[in-house]
C-alpha distance (Angstrom), angle and dihedral (degrees) to the residues before:
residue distance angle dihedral
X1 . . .
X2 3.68 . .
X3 3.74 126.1 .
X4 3.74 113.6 -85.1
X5 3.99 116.6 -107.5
X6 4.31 87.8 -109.8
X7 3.69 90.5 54.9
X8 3.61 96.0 42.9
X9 3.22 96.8 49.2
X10 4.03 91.4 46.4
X11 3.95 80.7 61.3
X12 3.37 103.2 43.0
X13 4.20 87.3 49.6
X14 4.58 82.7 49.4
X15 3.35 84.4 49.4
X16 3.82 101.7 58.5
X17 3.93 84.6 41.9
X18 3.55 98.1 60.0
X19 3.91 87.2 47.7
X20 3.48 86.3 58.8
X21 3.76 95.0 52.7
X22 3.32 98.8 74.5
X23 4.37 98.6 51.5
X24 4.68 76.1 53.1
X25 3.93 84.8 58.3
X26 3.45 100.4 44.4
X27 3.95 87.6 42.4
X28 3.65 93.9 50.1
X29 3.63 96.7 44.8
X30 4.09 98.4 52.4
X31 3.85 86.5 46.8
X32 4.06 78.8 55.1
X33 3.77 87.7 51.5
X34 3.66 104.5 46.2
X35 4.05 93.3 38.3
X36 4.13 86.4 57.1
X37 4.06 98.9 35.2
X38 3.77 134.2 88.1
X39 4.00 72.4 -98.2
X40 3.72 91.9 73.4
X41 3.88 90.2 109.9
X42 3.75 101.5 48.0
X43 4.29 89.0 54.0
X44 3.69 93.5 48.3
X45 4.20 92.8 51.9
X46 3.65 83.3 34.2
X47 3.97 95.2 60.1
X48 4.23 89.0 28.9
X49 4.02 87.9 58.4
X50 3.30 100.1 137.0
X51 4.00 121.8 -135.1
X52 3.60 143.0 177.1
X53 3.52 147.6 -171.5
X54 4.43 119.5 -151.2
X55 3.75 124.6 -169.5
X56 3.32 105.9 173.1
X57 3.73 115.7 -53.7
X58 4.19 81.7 -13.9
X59 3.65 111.9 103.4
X60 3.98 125.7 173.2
X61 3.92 105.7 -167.2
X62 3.17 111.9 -171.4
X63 4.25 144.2 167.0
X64 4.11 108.3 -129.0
X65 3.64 84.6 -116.0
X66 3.99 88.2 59.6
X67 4.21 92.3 48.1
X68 3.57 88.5 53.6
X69 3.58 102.1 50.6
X70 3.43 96.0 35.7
X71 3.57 107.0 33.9
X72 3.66 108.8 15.8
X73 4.13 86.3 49.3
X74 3.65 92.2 51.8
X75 4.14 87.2 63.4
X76 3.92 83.4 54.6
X77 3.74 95.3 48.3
X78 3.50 85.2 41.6
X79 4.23 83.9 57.7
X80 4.01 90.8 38.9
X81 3.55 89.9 48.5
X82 4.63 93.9 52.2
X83 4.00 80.5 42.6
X84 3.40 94.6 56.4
X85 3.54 100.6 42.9
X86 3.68 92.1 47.4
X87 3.63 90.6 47.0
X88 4.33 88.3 62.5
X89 3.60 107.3 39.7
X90 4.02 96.3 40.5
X91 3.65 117.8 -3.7
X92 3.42 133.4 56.3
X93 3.32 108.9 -39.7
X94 3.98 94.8 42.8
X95 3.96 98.5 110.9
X96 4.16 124.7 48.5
X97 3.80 88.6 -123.7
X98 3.90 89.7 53.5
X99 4.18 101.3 43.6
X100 3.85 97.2 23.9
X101 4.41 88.6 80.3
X102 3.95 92.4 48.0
X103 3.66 89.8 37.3
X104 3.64 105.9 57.2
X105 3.96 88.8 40.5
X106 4.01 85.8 47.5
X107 4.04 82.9 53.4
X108 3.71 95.5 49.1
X109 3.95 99.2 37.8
X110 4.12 79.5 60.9
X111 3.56 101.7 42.8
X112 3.71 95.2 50.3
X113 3.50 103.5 48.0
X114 4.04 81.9 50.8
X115 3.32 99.1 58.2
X116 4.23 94.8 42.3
X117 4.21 78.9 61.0
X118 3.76 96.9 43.6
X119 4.07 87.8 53.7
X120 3.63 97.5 47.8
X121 4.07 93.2 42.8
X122 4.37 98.7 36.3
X123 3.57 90.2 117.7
X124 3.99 102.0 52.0
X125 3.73 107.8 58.0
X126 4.21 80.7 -171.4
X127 3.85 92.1 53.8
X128 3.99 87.4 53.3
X129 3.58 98.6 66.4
X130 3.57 82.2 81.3
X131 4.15 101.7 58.1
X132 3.67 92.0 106.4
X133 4.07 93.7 63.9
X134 3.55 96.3 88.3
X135 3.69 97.1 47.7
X136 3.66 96.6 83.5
X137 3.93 137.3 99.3
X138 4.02 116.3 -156.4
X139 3.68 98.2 -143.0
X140 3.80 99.6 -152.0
X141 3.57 103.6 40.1
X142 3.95 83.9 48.5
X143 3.90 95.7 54.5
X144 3.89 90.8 32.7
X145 3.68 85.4 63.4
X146 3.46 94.9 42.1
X147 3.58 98.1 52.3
X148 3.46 92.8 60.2
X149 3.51 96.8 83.9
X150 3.73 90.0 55.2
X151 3.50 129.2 -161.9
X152 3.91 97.3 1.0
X153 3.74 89.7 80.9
X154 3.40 112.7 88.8
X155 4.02 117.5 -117.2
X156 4.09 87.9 -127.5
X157 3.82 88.1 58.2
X158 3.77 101.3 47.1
X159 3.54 87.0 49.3
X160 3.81 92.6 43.5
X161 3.68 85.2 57.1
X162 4.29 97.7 40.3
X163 4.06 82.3 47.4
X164 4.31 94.3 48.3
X165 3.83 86.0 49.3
X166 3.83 100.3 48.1
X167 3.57 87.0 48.9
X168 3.74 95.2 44.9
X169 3.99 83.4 52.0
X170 3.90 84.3 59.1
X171 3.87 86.8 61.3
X172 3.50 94.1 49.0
X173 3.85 95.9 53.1
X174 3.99 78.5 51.4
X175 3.87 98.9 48.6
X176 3.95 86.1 49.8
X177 3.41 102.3 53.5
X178 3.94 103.5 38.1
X179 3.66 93.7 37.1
X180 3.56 111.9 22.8
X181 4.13 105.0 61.0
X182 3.39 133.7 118.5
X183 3.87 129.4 -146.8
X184 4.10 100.3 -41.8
X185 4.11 120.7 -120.0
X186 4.54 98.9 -148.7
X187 3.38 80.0 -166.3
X188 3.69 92.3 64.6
X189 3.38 99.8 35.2
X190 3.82 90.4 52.4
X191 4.42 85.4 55.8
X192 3.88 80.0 51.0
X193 3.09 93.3 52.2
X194 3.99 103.2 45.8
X195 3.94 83.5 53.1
X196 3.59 94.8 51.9
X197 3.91 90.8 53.6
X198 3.78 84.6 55.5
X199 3.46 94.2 54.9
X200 3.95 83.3 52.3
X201 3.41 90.0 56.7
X202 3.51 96.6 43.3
X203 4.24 91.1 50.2
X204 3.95 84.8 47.2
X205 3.77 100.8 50.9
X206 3.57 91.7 45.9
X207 3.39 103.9 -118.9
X208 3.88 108.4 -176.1
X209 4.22 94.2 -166.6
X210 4.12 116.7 102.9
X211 3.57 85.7 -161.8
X212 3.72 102.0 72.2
X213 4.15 88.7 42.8
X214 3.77 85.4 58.6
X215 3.26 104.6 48.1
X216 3.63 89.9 54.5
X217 3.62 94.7 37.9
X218 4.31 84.0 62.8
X219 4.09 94.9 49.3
X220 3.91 84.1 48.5
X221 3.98 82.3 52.6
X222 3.65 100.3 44.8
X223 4.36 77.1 51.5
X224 3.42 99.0 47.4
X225 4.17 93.2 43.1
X226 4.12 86.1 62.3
X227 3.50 94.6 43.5
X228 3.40 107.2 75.3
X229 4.26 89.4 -118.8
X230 3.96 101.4 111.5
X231 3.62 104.3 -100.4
X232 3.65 99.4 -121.9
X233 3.68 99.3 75.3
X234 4.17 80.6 73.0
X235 3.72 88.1 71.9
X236 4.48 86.9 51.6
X237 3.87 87.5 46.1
X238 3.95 84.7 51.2
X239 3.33 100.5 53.9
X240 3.50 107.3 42.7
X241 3.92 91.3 66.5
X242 3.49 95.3 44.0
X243 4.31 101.4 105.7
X244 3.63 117.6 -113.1
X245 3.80 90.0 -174.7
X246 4.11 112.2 94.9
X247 3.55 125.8 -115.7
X248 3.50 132.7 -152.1
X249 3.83 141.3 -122.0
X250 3.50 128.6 -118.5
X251 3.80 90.0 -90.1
X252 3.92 87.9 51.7
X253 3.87 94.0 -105.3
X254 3.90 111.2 156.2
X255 4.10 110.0 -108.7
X256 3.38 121.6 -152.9
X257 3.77 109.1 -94.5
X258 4.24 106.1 -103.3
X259 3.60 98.8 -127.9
X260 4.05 87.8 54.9
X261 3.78 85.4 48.4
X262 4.07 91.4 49.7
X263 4.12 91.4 46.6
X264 3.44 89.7 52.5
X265 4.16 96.8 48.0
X266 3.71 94.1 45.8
X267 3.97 100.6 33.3
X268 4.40 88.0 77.4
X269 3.60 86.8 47.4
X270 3.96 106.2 46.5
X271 3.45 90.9 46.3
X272 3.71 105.4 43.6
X273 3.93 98.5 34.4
X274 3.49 119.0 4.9
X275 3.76 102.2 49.8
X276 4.09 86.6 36.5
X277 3.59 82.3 51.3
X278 3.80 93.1 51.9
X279 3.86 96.9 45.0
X280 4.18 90.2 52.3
X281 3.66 89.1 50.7
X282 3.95 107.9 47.1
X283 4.41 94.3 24.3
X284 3.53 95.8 64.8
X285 4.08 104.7 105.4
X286 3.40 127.0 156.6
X287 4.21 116.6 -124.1
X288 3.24 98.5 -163.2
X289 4.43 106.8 129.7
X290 3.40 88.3 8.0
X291 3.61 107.1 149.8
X292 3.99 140.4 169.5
X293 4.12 80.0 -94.0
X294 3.27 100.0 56.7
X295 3.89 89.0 42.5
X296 3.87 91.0 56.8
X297 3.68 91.4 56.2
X298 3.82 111.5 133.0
X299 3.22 93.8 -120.1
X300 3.63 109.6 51.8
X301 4.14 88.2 30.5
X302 3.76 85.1 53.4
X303 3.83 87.8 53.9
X304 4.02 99.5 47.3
X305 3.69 91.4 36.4
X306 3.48 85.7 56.8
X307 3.72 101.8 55.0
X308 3.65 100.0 34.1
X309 3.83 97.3 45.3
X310 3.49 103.7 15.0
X311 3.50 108.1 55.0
X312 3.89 97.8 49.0
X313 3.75 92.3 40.9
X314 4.30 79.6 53.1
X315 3.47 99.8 40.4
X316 4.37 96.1 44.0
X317 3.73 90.4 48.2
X318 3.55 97.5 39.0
X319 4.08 90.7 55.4
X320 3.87 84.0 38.3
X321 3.86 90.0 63.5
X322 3.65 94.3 36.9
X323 4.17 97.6 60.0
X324 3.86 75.5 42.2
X325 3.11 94.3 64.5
X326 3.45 97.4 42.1
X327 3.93 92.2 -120.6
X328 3.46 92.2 106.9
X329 3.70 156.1 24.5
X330 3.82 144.0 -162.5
X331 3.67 125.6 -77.1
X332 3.85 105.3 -85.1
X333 4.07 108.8 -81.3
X334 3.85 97.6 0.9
X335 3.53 135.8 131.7
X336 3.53 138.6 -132.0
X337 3.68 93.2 -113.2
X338 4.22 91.4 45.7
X339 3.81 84.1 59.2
X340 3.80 97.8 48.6
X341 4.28 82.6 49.7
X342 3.79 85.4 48.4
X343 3.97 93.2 47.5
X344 4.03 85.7 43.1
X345 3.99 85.4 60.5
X346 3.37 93.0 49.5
X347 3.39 93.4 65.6
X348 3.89 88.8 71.3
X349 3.71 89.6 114.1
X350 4.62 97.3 167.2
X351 3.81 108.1 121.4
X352 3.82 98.7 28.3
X353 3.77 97.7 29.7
X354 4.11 89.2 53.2
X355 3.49 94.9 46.3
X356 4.12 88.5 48.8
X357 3.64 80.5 56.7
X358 3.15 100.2 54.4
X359 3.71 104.3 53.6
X360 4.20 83.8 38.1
X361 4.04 88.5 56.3
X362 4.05 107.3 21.3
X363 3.71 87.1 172.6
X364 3.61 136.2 88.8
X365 4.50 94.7 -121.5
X366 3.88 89.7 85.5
X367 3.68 114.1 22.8
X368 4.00 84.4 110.1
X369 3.35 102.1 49.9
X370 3.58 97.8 49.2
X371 4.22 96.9 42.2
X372 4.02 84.7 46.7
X373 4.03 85.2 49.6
X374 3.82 104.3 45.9
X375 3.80 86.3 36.9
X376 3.66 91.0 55.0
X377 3.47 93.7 45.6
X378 3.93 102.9 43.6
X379 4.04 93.0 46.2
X380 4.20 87.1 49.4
X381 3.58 96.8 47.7
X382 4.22 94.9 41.3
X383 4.11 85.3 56.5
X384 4.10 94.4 37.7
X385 3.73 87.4 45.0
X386 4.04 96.4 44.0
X387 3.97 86.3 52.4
X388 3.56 104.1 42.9
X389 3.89 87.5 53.0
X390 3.83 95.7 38.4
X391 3.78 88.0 61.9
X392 3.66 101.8 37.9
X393 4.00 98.2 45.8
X394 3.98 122.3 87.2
X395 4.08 114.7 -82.5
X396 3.84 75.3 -125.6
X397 4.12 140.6 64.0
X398 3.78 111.6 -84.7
X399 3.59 121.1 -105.6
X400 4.01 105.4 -110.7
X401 3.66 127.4 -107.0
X402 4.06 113.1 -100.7
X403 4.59 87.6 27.4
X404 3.57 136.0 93.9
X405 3.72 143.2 -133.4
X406 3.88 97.0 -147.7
X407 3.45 124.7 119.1
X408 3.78 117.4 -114.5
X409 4.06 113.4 -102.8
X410 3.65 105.6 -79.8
X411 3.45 102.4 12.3
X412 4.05 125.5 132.3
């Protein structure tokens, strides 16, 4: 029997990811470089370029850092925000016995890693800003490192783990906008607002264009950006009114539905520039007197502790309570072990964990400690989790979801 069209296409989308993997290593790595070569210099002005934008008396003035966290990001959130929504009403996630597994593990491989944070950090209400950090999955580093081991994993796993990190992207978007905001602008908000009723009204007269989505999806940034909301939630708000039903010409043939279209436009682009982008602008740190001390600061100890202990210890106990429960069960032809590899990969926090950290700590006093913590913590828990599932996967390629190892009726 051949793979049904929402697991191939949960494939397929793992497949592009790991692809993209590799252009975030080679990103993260130069950053490295520069940030600890007589080059130092040139990287910093390079990423504190400043830009800007004037219409009129409006002027965005910006550093390049700034325009890729806060613009650049929003396209990804923008793609996050499409995934997720296809992800719910026809993919993976689209029925409570499919998403309630990766859900409850998504829950616990955030709370965990939380609460590992909070301990560490009680007694510095300052330092706690930063408890969400370790909650995140990167999705392509995650599936990049899965995917090196090939066909041994099991298709239910790899979308186990693709389906625990979309949904752990959902908690992000949460995190960001209840806890990370600054003062609020009404005024803004109320723009916002205005444009998100258009998108409404767009989504409810069926308008099959991307262009006029987009166009109010940037006014709705430009809102959001002056309200004191971090402007990448405009690119969530976005997508989720986009349709992903299809339309149909004038001589009734089926179009494909525009927020498919979008996904498939920006996907190539997020994953082999702008999160590349993103990784050489916020991983470059500079080593230089780093020392065991420094690396057993709370903060950055709170952060790697976090994804390398908290997020399996979340995501096993989590599943643990959820076949419990009976509301659950384990990824189709998986072990035990395979999940605790899976929940180890998970605690690849990089893109998403840095850019937490950024909006937790906008200032300059701990941009080392928490790019030496989520480094720490993402490069230990890629090699744990690569070993733990290298030794407790088949020698040989797994047998696909949807076929059978029987022998045919009268065979030998």
């Amino acid at each position: 029997m051949a793979l049904n069209g929402r697991f191939r296409g949960a494939l397929d989308f793992i497949k592009h990811e790991a692809a993209g993997a590799s252009f975030l290593l080679v990103a993260t790595v130069l950053a490295l470089a520069l940030a600890n070569s007589p080059l130092s210099p040139v990287y910093d002005h390079l990423i504190h370029t400043p830009m800007s934008i004037r219409v009129g008396e409006f002027v965005l003035d910006k550093t390049l850092l700034h325009w890729v966290n806060d613009c650049l990001m929003a396209i990804f959130f923008l793609l996050v925000g499409l995934e997720i929504k296809r992800e719910f009403l026809v993919g993976e996630l689209s029925t409570t016995a499919q998403a309630s597994m990766p859900f409850i593990a998504a829950i616990g491989g955030m709370a965990v890693p939380g609460l590992i944070y909070f301990g560490l950090n009680a007694d510095n209400a300052y330092a706690l800003r930063g408890w969400a950090i370790p909650t995140a999955t990167d999705i392509a580093f995650a599936v990049g490192v899965m995917s090196l081991l090939g066909s041994r994993v099991p298709p239910a796993l790899k979308v186990f783990l693709l389906a625990l990190a979309i949904i752990d992207d959902l908690g992000a978007i949460i995190i960001i906008a209840v806890f990370y905001t600054s003062q609020l602008s009404l005024g803004a908000l109320s723009l916002a607002g205005v444009g998100i009723v258009g998108l409404i009204i767009l989504n409810r007269q069926g308008v099959m264009r991307i262009a006029p989505y987009i166009l109010l999806g940037i006014f709705i940034w430009l809102c959001v950006l002056k309200s004191g909301v971090h402007a990448t939630l405009a690119g969530v708000v976005t997508a989720l009114a986009i349709p992903l039903t299809a339309g149909r010409t004038s001589t009734a043939t089926p179009i494909e539905p525009p927020a498919e279209r979008l996904q498939h436009s920006l996907h190539p682009w997020v994953t082999f520039a702008i999160l590349p982008l993103f990784a050489f602008a916020n991983a470059g740190v500079s080593l230089a007197g780093l020392t065991p001390g420094k690396l057993m600061g709370t903060i950055p100890l709170g952060i790697a502790l976090g994804l390398i202990v908290g997020k399996p210890i979340g995501v096993l106990l989590a599943s643990a309570l959820a076949i419990g429960l009976g509301v659950g069960r384990k990824p189709e032809g998986t072990t035990w072990m395979q999940l605790l590899g899976a929940g180890l990969l998970a605690g690849i926090g990089f893109t998403m964990s840095l850019f937490i950290g950024n909006l937790a700590f906008p200032g300059p006093e701990h941009a080392a400690d928490i790019r030496i913590g989520v480094l720490a913590g993402s490069i230990v828990s890629a090699i744990a989790g690569y070993l733990v599932l290298a030794a407790s996967l088949p020698k040989t390629a797994s047998v696909p979801l949807g076929r059978t190892t029987k022998k045919p009726r009268g065979a030998p």
